[in-house]
C-alpha positions as CSV (number, residue, x, y, z in Angstrom):
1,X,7.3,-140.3,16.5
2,X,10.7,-139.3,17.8
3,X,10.8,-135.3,18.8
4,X,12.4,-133.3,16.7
5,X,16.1,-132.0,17.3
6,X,15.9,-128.4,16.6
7,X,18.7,-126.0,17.0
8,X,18.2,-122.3,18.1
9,X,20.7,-120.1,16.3
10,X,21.0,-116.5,18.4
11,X,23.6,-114.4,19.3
12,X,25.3,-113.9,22.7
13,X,23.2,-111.3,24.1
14,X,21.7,-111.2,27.7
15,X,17.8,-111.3,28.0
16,X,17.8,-108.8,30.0
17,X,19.4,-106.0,27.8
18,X,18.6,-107.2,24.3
19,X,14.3,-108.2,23.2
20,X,15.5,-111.0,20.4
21,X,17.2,-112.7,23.3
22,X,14.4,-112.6,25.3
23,X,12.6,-113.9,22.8
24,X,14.3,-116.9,22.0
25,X,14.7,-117.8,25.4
26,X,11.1,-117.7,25.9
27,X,10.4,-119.4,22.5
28,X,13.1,-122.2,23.3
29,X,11.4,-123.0,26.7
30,X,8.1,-123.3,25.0
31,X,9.2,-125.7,22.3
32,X,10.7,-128.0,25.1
33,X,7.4,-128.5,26.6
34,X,5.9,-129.1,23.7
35,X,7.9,-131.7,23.1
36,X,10.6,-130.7,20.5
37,X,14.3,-131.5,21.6
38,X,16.1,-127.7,21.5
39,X,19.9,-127.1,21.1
40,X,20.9,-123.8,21.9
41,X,23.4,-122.1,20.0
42,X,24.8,-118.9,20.6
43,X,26.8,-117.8,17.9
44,X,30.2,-115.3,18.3
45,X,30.6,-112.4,15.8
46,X,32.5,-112.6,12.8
47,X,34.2,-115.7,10.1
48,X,35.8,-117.7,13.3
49,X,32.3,-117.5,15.1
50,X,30.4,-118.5,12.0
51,X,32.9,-122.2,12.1
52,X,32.6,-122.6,15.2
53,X,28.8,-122.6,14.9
54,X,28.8,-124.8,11.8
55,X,31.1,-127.4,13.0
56,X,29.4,-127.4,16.2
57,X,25.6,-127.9,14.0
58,X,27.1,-130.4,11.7
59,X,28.4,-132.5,14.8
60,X,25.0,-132.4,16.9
61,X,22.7,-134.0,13.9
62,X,20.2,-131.7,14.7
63,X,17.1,-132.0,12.1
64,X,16.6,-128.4,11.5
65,X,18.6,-124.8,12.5
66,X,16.1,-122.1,13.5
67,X,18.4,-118.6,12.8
68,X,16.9,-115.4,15.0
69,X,18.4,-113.0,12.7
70,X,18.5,-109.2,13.4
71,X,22.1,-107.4,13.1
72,X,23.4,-106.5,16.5
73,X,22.9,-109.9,17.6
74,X,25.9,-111.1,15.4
75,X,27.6,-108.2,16.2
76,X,26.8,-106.3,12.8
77,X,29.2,-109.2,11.0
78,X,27.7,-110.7,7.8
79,X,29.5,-113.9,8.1
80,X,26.7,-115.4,9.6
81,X,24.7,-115.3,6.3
82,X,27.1,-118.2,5.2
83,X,25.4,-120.3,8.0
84,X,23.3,-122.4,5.2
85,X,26.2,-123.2,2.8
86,X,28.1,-124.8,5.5
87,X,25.3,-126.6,7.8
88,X,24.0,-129.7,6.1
89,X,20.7,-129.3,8.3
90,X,17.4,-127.6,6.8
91,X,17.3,-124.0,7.9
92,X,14.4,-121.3,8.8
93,X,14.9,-118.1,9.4
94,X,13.0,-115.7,11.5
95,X,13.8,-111.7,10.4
96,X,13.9,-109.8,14.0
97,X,15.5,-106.6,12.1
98,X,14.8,-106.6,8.2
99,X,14.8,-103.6,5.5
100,X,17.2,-101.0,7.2
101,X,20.7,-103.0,7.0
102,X,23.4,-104.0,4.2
103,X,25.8,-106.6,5.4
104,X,28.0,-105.5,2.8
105,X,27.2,-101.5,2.5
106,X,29.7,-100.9,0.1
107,X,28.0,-103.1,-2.2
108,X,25.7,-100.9,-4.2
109,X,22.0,-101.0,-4.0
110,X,21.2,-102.2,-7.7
111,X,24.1,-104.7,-7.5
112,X,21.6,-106.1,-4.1
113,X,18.7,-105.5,-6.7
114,X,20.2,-107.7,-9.2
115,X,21.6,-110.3,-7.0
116,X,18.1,-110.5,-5.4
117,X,16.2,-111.3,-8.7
118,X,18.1,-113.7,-9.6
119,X,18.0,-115.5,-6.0
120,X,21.5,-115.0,-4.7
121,X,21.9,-113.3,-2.2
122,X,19.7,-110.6,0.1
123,X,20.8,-107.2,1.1
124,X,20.4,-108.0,5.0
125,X,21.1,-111.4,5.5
126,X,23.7,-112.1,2.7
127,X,22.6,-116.3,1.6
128,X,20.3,-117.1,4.7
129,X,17.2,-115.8,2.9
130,X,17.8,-117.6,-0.2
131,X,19.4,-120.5,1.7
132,X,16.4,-120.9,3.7
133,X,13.6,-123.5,3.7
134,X,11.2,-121.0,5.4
135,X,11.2,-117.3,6.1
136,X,9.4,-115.5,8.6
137,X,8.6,-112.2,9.9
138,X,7.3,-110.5,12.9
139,X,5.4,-107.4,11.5
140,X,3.7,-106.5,8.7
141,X,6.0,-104.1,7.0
142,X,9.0,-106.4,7.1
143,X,6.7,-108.8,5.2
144,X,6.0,-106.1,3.1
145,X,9.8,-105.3,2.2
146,X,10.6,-109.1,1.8
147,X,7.7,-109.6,-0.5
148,X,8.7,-106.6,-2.8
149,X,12.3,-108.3,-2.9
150,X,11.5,-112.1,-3.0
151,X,8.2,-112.0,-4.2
152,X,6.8,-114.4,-1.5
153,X,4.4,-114.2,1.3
154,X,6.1,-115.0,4.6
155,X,4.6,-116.8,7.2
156,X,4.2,-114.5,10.6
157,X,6.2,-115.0,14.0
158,X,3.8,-113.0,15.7
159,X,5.7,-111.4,18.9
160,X,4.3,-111.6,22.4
161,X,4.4,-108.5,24.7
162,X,7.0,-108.0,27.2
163,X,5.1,-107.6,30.3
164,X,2.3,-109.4,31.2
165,X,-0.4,-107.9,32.7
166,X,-0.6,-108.0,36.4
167,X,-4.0,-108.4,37.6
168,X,-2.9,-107.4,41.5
169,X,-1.5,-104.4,40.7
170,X,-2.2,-101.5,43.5
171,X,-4.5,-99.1,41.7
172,X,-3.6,-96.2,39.4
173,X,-3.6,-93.4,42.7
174,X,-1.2,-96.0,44.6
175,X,1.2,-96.8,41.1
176,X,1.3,-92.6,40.8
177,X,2.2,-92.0,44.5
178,X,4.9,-94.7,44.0
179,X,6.4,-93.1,40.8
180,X,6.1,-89.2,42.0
181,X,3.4,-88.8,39.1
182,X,0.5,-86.3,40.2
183,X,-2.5,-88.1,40.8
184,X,-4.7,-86.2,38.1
185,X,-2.0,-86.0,35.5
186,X,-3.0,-86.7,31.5
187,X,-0.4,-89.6,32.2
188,X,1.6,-90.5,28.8
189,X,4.0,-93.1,28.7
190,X,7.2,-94.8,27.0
191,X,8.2,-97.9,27.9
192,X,11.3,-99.6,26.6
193,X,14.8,-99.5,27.1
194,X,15.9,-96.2,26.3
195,X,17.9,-95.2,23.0
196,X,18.4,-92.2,20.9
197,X,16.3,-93.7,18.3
198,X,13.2,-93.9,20.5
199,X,12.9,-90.4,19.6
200,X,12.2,-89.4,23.4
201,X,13.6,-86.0,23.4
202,X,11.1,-85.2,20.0
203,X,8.3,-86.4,22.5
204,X,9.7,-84.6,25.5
205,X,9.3,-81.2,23.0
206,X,6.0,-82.4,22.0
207,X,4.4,-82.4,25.8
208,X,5.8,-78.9,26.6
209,X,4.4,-77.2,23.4
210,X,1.0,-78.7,24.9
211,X,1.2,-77.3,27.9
212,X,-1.1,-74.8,28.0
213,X,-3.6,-76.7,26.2
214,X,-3.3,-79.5,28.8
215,X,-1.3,-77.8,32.1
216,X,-1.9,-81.5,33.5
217,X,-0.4,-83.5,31.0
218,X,3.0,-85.9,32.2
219,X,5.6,-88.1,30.6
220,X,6.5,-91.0,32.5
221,X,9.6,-92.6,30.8
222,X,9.4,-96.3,31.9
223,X,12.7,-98.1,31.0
224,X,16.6,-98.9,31.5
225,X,19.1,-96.9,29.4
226,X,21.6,-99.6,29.2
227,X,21.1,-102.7,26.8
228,X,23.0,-104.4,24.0
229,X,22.6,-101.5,21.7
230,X,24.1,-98.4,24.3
231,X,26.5,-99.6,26.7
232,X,26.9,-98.4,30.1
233,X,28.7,-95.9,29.6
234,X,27.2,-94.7,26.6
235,X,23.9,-94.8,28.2
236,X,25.0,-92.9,31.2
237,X,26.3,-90.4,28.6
238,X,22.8,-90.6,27.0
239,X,20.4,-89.9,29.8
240,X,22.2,-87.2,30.8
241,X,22.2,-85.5,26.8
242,X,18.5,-86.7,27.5
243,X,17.5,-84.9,30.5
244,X,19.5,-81.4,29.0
245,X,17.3,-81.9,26.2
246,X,14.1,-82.3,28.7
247,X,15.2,-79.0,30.4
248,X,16.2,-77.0,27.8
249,X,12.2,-77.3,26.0
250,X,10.8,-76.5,29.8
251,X,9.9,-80.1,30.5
252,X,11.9,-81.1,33.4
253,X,8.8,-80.6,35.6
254,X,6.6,-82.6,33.5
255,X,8.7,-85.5,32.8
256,X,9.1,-88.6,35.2
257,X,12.3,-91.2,34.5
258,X,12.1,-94.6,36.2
259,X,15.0,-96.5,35.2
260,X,14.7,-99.9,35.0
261,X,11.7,-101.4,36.6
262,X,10.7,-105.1,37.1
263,X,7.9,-106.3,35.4
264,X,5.5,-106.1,38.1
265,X,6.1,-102.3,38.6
266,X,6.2,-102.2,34.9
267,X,2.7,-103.4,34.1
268,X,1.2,-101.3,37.4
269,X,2.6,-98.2,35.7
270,X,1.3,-98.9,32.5
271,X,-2.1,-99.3,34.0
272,X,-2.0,-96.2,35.9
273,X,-1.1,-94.3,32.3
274,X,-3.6,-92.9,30.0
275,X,-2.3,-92.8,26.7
276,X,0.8,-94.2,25.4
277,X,3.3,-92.8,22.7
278,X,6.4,-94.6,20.7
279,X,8.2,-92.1,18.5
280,X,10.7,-94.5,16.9
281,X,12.9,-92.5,14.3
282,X,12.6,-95.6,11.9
283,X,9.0,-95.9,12.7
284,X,7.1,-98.2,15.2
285,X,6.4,-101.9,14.2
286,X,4.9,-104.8,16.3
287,X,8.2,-106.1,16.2
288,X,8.8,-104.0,19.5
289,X,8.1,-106.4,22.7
290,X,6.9,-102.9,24.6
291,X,4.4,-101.5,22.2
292,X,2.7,-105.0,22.3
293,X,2.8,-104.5,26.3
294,X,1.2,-101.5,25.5
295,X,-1.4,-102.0,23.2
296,X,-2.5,-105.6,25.4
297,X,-2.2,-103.5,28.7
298,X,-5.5,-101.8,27.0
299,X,-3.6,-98.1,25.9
300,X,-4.3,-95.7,23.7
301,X,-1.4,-95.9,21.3
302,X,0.4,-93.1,19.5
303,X,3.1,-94.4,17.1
304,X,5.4,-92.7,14.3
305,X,5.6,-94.4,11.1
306,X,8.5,-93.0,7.8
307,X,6.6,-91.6,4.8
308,X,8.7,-93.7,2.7
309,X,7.5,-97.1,4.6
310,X,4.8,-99.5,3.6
311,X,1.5,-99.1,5.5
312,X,2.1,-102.3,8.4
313,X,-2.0,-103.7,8.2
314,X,-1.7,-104.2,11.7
315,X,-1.0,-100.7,13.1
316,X,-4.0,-99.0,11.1
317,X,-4.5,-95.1,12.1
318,X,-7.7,-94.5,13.8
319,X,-8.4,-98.0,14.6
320,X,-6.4,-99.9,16.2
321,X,-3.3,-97.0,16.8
322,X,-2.9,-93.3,15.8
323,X,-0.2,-93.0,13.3
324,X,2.2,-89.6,13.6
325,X,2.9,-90.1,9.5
326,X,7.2,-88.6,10.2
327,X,9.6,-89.2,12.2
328,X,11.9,-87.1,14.1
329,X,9.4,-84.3,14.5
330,X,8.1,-83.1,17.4
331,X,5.2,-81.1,15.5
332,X,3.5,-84.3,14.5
333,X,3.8,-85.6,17.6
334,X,2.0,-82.7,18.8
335,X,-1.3,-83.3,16.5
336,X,-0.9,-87.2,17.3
337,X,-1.1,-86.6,20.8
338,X,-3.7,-83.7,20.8
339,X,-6.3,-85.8,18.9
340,X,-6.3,-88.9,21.5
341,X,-6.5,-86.2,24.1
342,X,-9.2,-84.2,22.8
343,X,-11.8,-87.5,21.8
344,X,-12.4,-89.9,24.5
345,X,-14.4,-92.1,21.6
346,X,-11.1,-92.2,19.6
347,X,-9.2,-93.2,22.8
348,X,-11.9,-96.3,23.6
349,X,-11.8,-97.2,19.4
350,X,-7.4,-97.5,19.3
351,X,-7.6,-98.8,22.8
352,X,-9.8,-102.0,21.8
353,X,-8.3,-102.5,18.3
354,X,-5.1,-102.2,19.6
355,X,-6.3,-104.8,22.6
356,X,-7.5,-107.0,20.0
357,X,-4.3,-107.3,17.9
358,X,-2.4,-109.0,20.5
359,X,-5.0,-110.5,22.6
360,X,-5.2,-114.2,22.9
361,X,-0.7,-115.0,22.1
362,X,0.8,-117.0,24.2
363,X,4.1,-118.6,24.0
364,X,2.9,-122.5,23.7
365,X,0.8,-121.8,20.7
366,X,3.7,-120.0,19.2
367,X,5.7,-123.1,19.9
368,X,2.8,-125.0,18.6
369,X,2.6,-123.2,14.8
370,X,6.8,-123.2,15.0
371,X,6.8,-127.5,14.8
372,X,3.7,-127.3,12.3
373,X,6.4,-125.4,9.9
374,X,9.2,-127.5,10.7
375,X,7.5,-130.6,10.1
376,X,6.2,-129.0,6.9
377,X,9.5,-128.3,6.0
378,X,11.5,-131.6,6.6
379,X,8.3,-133.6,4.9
380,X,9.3,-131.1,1.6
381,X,12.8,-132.1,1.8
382,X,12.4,-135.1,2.1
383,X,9.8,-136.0,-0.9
């Protein structure tokens, strides 16, 4: 059997700054060594990028286009939605960023409705969901949102953390002299790149209203300001609006920020935490790289979730994370973080469930269950 000739469609972004580029570098180098014959294809924003793209796909004969769709990796331009009416190639498409985006906003909402039923055209991704052989999704409550619009069940792209776990990493005493964290703090961290819609400064405000309760408690900020989403400027502009915002609630003793750390330093720190918190504004799914670092580094997980989202099966409160139900509120955050303080047998139960979810992914069976669904999808087309 020849190896299939697949075609990664991503945007420009450096792996470094932006997760869906890590990802599909990571996922590219796997399907090469399982034996799969990858193009890579970086795709420029906007109508000339999309031709570009499609003469370039049409040329190179691949067998099958794989699109990494989430916005900000086109550069917020829905011409890349077109990608299936001009490619001749079977196409799959994996939802990075799904539910939260109109590539045509002034369209309205039950103009998308209609156009949906009758199999047109979606919302976020203009034709590639209806243009696509396959679908798939990296958390449950994008499934969720695609199922309530398509009425289908997508298959999962199950993400893979971030940061490995290091097994030499000093121990926690060492990894807290290193990071100017006292030795007996209640240590709870973020890790990620930072962005105003990690909700930091809500959980800044949430550890100095504890403060008397727990006069040892710490937040260790574990990540880089700048990425594809906050230049560097903008960043700079951000962390210091971020560290005001630390001061001005009393936290600017309690509150540690690394930077950016290599991965190494990044999984000794997490070890050396006790708890872990991600107040996302839009709510936390495991389509975040660092809350799977999190949950497989064996921590205690606080997340947000919106009021108005579906439940995601995966991040179930009390067992496998503990769910502040709102966003954007540092009050909630408060009662989140108070209850995995207060009950060591609630730490141990989200700790394991949370272990459990991501336990056992690796990038080659990834790979592996990615040329199953190919394969499944050229034998369709071609019967």
């Amino acid at each position: 059997m020849s190896p299939l000739r697949v075609a990664l469609v991503h945007g420009r972004a450096d792996p470094a700054h932006d997760g869906v580029a890590d990802y599909t570098m990571h996922l590219g180098a796997a399907l090469d060594r399982q034996g799969a014959e990858v193009v890579d294809v970086p795709v420029d924003p906007g109508v000339r990028g999309l031709a570009r793209t499609a003469r370039y796909l049409r040329a190179s004969r691949v067998d099958l286009a794989h699109v990494q769709f989430a916005p900000s990796a086109f550069g917020f331009s829905g011409a890349v939605g077109l990608l299936g009416d001009l490619v001749g190639a079977p196409l799959v498409t994996t939802l990075h960023e799904y539910g939260g985006w109109s590539c045509a906003p002034r369209v309205p909402a039950p103009v998308w409705s209609t156009l949906e039923r009758r199999r047109l055209a979606d919302r976020d991704t203009g034709r590639l969901v209806p243009r696509s052989a396959a679908v798939l999704t990296t958390n449950g409550e994008h499934a969720a949102v695609l199922r309530e619009r398509w009425g289908v069940d997508p298959r999962r792209a199950p993400l893979l953390p971030n940061v490995e776990v290091d097994p030499d990493a000093p121990d926690r005493p060492t990894t807290r002299r290193a990071l100017g964290v006292p030795e007996d703090a209640e240590l709870v961290v973020f890790f990620g790149f930072v962005h105003p819609v990690k909700g930091l400064r809500y959980l800044a405000d949430a550890v100095a209203r504890l403060a008397a309760e727990h006069p040892r408690l710490h937040l260790l900020v574990l990540g880089g300001f700048t990425s594809l989403a906050l230049p560097a400027d903008e960043a700079a502009a951000f962390r210091d609006e971020l560290t005001g915002q630390i001061a001005a609630v009393g936290a600017a003793d309690r509150v540690t920020i690394t930077g950016h750390r290599p991965a190494g330093e990044v999984s000794a720190a997490l070890q050396a935490a006790d708890v872990a918190a991600f107040p996302f504004t839009a709510g936390a799914t495991l389509k975040s790289g660092a809350l799977l670092a999190a949950l497989d580094h064996g921590l205690p997980t606080l997340v947000t979730r919106r009021p108005d989202a579906p439940a995601d099966p995966d991040l179930r409160d009390g067992e496998t994370v503990v769910v502040a139900p709102q966003v954007r509120d540092a009050g909630v955050l408060v009662d989140g973080l108070r209850r995995l303080l207060d009950d060591e047998a609630l730490r141990r139960k989200v700790a394991a469930g949370g272990h459990a979810l991501v336990h056992g992914r690796d990038w080659d069976t990834l790979a592996a269950d990615h040329l199953a669904l190919y394969r499944d999808v050229l034998a369709c087309g071609s019967s």
